[in-house]
N, C-alpha and C positions, 0 to 999 in steps of 0.2 A: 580565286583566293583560298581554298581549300585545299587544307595538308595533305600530301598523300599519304600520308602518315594517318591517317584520321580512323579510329574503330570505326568498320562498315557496321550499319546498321543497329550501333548502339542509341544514336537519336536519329527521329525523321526532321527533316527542314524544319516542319514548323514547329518544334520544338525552339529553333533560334525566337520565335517572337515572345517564348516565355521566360526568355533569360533575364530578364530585369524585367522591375515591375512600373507601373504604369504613371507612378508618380516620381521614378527616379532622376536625376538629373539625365542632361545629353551625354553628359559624361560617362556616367555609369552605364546606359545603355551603348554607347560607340565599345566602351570596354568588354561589356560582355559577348559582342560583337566579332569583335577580334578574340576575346579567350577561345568563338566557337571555330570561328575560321582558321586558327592556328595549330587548332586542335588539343589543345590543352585542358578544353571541359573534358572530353573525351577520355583521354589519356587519366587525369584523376578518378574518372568515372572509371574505369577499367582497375586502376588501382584499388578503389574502394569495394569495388566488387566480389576484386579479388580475394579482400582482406573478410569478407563476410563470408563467400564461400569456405575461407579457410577457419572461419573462429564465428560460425553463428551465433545469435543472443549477446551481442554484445553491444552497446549505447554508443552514441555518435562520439562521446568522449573517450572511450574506450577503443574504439576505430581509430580515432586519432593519435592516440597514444601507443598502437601498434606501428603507425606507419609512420610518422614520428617526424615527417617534411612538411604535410600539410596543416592549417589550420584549424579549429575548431568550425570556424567558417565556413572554409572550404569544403570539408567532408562533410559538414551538413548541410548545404547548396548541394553538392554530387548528390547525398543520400535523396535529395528530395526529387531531383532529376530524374534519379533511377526509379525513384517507386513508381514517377509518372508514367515511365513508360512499362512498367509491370517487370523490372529485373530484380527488387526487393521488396521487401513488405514488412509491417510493423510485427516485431514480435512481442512477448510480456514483457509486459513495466516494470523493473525491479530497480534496488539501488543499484547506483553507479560506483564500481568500484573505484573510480580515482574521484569522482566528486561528491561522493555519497548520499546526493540529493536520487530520487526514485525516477527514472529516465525510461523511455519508451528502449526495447533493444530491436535491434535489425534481423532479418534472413534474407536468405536468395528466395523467389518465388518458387514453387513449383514448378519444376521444367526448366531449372537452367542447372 
């Protein structure tokens, strides 16, 4: 049931069992399910990466607002995916320029 389509080796398997959390319905876990199988966590993930390699220090709302399909949501599920497997990491806390509440900002880790 995996896309050939799918980023090799942006998550490992068991990354699928931390897609949803442990209290969510069947629902949401069947759905996260299929987002991985589809390849779709992938592909946002690839996207958001992208968008960090290209505009480091910038807040998950400000990722958003570059890439401008995905959700606020969404790019902060991908961002948290990524840091798990060490492809970003927290940078300074500053305000956010479109919400100007004080927000952690992203980088690529070392070595990507």
């Amino acid at each position: 049931m995996r896309d050939s389509n799918r980023e090799p080796g942006l998550f490992d398997d068991d990354s699928v069992r931390r897609l949803s959390h442990q209290r969510d319905p069947s629902t949401s876990k069947q759905a996260a399910i299929v987002h991985d199988a589809t390849g779709v966590r992938q592909k946002h993930a690839a996207r958001i990466l992208s968008i960090v390699d290209e505009h480091p220090g910038r807040t998950a709302i400000e990722i958003q607002s570059i890439d401008g399909e995905l959700t606020e949501y969404q790019v902060r599920r991908r961002l948290s995916d990524l840091k798990n497997v060490g492809k970003v990491q927290y940078g300074e806390s500053r305000k956010c320029r479109v919400k100007g509440t004080r927000m952690v900002t992203w980088l690529a880790s070392e070595g990507e």
